[in-house]
C-alpha positions as CSV (number, residue, x, y, z in Angstrom):
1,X,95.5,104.0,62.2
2,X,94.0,107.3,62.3
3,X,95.6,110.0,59.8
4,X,93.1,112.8,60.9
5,X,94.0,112.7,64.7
6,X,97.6,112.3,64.3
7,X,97.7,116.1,62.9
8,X,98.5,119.0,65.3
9,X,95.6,121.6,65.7
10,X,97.5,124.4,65.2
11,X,96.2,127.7,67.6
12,X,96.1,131.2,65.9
13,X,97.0,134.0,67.9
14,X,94.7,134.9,69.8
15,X,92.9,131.6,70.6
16,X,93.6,130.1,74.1
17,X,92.9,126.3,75.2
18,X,92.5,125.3,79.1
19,X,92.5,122.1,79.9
20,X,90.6,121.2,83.1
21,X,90.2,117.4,84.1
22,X,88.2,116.0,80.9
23,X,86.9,119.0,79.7
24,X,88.7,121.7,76.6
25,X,87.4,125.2,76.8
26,X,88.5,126.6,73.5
27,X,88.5,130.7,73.7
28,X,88.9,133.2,71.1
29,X,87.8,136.7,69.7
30,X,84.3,135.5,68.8
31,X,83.5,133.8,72.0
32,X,84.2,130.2,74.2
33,X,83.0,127.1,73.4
34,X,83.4,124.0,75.5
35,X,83.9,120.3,75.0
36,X,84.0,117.1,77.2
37,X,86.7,114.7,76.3
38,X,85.9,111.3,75.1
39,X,88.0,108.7,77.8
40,X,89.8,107.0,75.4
41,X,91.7,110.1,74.0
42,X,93.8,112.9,75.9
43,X,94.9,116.4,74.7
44,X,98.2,118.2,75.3
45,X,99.0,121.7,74.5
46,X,102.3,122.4,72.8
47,X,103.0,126.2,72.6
48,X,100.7,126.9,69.5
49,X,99.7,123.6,68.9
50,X,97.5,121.3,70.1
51,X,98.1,117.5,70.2
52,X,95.1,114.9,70.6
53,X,96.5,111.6,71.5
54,X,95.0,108.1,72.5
55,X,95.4,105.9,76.2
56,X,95.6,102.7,74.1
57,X,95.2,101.2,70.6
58,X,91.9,99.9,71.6
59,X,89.0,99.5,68.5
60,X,87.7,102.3,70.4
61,X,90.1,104.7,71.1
62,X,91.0,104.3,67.4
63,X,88.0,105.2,66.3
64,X,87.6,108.2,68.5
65,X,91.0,109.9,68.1
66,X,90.2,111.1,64.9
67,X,86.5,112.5,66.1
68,X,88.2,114.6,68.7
69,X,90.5,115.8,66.9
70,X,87.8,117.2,64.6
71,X,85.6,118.3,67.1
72,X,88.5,120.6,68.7
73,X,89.9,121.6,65.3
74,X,85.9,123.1,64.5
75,X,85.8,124.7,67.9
76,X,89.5,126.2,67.0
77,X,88.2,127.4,63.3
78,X,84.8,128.6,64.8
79,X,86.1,131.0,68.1
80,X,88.6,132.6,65.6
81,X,86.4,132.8,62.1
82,X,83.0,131.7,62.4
83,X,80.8,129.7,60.4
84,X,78.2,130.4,57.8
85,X,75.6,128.9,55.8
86,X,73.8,130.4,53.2
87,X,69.9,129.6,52.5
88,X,68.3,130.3,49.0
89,X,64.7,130.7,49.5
90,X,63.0,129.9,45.6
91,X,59.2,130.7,44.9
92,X,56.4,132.9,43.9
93,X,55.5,134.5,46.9
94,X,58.3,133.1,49.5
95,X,59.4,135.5,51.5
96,X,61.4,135.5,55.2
97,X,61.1,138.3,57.6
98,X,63.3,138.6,60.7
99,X,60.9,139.7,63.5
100,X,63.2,139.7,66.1
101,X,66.7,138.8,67.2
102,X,65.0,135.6,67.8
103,X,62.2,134.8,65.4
104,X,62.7,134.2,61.6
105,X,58.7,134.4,59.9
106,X,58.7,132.5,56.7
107,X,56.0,132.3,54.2
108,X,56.7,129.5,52.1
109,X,53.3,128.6,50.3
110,X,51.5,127.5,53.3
111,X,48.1,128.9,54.0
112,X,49.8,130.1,57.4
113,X,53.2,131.9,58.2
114,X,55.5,130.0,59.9
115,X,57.7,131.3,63.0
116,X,61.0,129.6,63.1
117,X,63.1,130.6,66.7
118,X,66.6,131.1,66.9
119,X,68.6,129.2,69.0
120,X,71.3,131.5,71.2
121,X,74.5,131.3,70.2
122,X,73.2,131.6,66.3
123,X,72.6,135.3,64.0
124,X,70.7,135.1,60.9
125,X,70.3,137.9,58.8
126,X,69.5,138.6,54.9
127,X,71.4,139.3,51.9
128,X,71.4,143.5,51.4
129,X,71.2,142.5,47.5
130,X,69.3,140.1,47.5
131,X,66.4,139.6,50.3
132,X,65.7,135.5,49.2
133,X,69.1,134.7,50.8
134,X,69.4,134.0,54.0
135,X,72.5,134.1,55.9
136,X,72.9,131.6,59.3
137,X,76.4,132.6,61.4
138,X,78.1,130.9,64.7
139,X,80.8,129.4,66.3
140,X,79.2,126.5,66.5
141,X,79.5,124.0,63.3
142,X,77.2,121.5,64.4
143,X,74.3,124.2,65.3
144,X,75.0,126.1,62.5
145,X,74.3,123.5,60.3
146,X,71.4,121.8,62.0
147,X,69.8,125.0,62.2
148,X,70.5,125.6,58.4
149,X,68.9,121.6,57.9
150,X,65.5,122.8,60.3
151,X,65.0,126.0,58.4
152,X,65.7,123.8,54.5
153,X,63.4,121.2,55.9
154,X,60.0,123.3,56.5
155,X,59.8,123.0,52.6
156,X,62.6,121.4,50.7
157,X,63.4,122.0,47.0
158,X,61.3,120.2,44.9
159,X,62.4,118.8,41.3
160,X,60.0,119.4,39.0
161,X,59.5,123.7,39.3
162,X,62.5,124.0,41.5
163,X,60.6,126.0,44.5
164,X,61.6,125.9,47.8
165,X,64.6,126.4,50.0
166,X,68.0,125.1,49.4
167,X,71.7,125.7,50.1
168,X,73.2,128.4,48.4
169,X,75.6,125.9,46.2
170,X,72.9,123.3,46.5
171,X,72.2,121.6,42.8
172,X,68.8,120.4,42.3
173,X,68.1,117.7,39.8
174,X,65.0,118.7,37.5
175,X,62.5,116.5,36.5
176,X,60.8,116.9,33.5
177,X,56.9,116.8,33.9
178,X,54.0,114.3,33.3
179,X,53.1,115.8,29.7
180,X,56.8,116.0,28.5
181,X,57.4,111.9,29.8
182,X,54.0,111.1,27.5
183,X,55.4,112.9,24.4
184,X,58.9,111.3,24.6
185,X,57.3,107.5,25.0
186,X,54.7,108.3,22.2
């Protein structure tokens, strides 16, 4: 029995849903994003509150209640706040520059810059304090994330000096090194 989509989704003012056949449009102050229902699952909109509700009690539908019901909640929480991640870039040398509104240059060790483009739909600036943070924003939770993951990925945080890039509240586990293993087994 699925506890997540039995909640309501409750709508802030503000945010407006239209249901048209299969698909949820989802509109708010920071823009519109749009889902297509799964066929097991309906939706019904209840003054400020928004019910997701299954055609059967199929293995199926039960397993997919809950997923819409997620889905629609993050669409609800990204048209009205937004999402961000935060990237901490760690190195001697590392640096990000934001070329454009669509390209992100990183220099991260590599005998080459690299030039990372931005998706639409996603901003990315840097941290006015400090320029080794980087800041990814959207309405989107999935492609603010997997943006976030491509960005981490071109040169993940490695355990032994710590460089790299990794999430803001990210906690690396260090390694000690070859010489320091030798002296504690001598």
């Amino acid at each position: 029995m699925s506890r997540i989509g039995r909640k309501p989704v409750a709508l802030p003012s503000g945010v407006t849903v239209d249901l048209k056949g299969s698909t949820v449009s989802v509109k708010g102050k920071n823009g519109e994003l749009s889902y297509m229902l799964l066929p097991e699952v309906t939706v019904k909109v209840d003054g400020s509150t928004l019910l997701v509700e299954r055609k059967d009690n199929s293995d199926a539908a039960r397993a997919r209640h809950g997923l819409a019901r997620a889905i629609i909640a993050n669409m609800v929480k990204g048209v009205s706040d937004g999402y961000e991640k935060q990237l901490e870039i760690i190195g001697v040398g590392y640096k990000t520059a934001l070329k454009s509104k669509t390209l992100l240059q990183l220099q991260l060790g590599y005998s080459h810059p690299i030039d990372f483009t931005i998706p639409a739909g996603i901003e990315i600036a840097q941290d006015e304090k400090n320029k080794n943070i980087l800041k990814i924003r959207g309405i989107d939770k999935q492609l603010v994330g997997q943006v976030a993951a491509q960005i981490r990925e071109l040169r993940p945080p490695e355990p032994y000096k710590g460089k790299g890039i990794r999430y803001i509240d990210e906690i690396v586990r260090r390694k000690v090194g070859k010489a320091a293993a030798a002296k504690t087994a001598a």
